[in-house]
KEGU-183229 format. One record per residue (C-alpha): residue number from 1; z, y, x. Coordinates in steps of 0.02 Angstrom, whole numbers, plus 50000, padded with zeros to 5 digits. Example, Ala and Ser with C-alpha at 12.3 -4.5 7.8 and 13.67 -1.06 7.14 Angstrom:
<atoms>
nr:z:y:x
1:50390:49775:50615
2:50357:49947:50684
</atoms>
This chain:
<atoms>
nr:z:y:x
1:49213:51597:48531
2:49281:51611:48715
3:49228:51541:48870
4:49320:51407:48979
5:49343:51440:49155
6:49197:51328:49248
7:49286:51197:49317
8:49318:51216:49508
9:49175:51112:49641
10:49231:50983:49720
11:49169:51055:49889
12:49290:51228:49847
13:49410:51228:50007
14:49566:51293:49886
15:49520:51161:49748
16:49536:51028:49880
17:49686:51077:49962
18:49753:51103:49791
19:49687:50905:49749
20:49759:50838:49911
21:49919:50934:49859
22:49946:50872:49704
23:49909:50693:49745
24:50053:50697:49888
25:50173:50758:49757
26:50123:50600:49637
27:50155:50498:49786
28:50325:50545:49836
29:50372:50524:49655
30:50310:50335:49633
31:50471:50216:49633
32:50418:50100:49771
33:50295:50143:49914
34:50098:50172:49914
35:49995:50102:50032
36:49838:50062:50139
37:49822:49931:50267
38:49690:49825:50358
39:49662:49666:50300
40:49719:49575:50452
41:49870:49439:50494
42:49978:49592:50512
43:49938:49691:50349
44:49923:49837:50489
45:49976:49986:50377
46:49858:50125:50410
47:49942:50229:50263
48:50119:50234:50168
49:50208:50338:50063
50:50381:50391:50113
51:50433:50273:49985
52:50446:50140:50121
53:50612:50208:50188
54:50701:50156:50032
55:50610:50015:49999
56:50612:49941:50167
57:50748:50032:50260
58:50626:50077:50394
59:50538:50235:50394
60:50349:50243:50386
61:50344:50292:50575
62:50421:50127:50623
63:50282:50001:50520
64:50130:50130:50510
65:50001:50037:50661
66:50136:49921:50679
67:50214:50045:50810
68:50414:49949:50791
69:50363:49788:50668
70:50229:49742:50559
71:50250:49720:50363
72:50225:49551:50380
73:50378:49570:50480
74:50483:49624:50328
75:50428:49490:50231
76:50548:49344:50213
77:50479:49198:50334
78:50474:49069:50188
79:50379:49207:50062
80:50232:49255:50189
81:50123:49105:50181
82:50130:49124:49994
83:50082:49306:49994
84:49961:49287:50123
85:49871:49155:50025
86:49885:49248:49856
87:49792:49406:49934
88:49686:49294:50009
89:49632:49216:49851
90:49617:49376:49761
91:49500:49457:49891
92:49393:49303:49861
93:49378:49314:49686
94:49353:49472:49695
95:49506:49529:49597
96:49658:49636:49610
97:49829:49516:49640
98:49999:49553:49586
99:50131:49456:49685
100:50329:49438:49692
101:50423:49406:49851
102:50544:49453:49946
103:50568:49563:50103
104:50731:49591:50215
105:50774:49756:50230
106:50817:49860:50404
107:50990:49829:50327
108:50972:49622:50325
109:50968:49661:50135
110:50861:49533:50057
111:50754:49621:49914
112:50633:49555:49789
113:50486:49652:49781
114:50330:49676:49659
115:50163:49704:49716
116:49984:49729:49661
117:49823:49780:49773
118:49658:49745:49794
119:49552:49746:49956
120:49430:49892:49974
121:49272:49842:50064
122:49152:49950:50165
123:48971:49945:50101
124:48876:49788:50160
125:49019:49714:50216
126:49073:49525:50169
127:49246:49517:50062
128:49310:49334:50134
129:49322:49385:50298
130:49489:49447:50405
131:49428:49581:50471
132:49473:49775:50533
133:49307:49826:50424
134:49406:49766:50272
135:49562:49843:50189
136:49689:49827:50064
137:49752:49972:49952
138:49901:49957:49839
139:50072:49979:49780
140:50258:49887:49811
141:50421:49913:49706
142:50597:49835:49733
143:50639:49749:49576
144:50800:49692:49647
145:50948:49788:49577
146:50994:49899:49727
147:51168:49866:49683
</atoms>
C-alpha cells in the first residue's frame, strides 16, 4: 500500500501563492468578466477580471472605484431601473439573481449581456440595506453575437 502526499495547509506560504495563482488563471479564462462591487447606486466595482475590456470596451482601470464611469454607467439608461430593481429584489429574498440587459460599449456598441450574483453580507449586518458594508459578487457575459 503507498502513502499519499499529506495534503498541503492552508496557512503554507507556497500553497497559497500557488491557490491565488491558479484562481487568477481561471479568471482570465472565464468568457465574460468576474466581479465584486459594493452594493451601492453605482455598483462601485471594487474587483474585475480583465474580462471587462472585451466585454465593455473599457479596461478595468477606467470602472474599478469608478475612477472614469461607473457600471451603472455602461448600462443602457432604459435597462438600469430594471436591473437595479431585480438585484434589489434578490438581495431581499435572500437569493442569487440572474438578469439580461444591455450595456453600450466604449465603442457605442450596444450589447446584451447575462448576469448572475448574489450580495455577500458582512456578519451582523442587515441584507435590505444600500450600504458600503454590503457587496455584490458575480459574473457578466455578452450574449450578443460580437459580429
Amino acid at each position: 500500500m503507498t502513502k499519499r502526499p499529506v495534503a498541503r495547509k492552508k496557512n503554507d506560504p507556497q500553497y497559497r501563492r500557488m491557490s491565488a495563482e491558479m484562481v487568477d488563471n481561471l479568471l482570465q479564462n472565464l468568457p465574460g468578466m468576474v466581479y465584486r462591487c459594493l452594493y451601492d447606486k453605482h455598483w462601485k466595482m471594487k474587483y474585475i477580471s480583465d474580462g471587462c475590456l472585451n466585454q465593455t470596451g473599457y479596461a478595468v482601470e477606467d470602472i474599478l472605484d469608478n475612477a472614469v464611469l461607473s457600471y451603472d454607467e455602461i448600462i443602457v439608461p432604459e435597462d438600469r431601473q430594471y436591473v437595479s430593481d431585480e438585484i434589489r429584489k434578490a438581495v431581499e429574498s435572500d437569493c442569487p439573481f440572474t438578469i439580461i440587459y444591455r450595456i453600450q460599449t466604449k465603442s457605442g456598441l450596444i450589447r446584451w449581456v447575462w448576469e448572475q450574483g448574489r450580495e455577500v453580507r458582512k456578519p451582523g449586518q442587515p441584507n435590505i440595506q444600500v450600504s458600503e458594508l454590503n457587496s455584490e459578487e458575480g459574473s457578466a457575459e455578452s450574449v450578443t453575437d460580437p459580429k
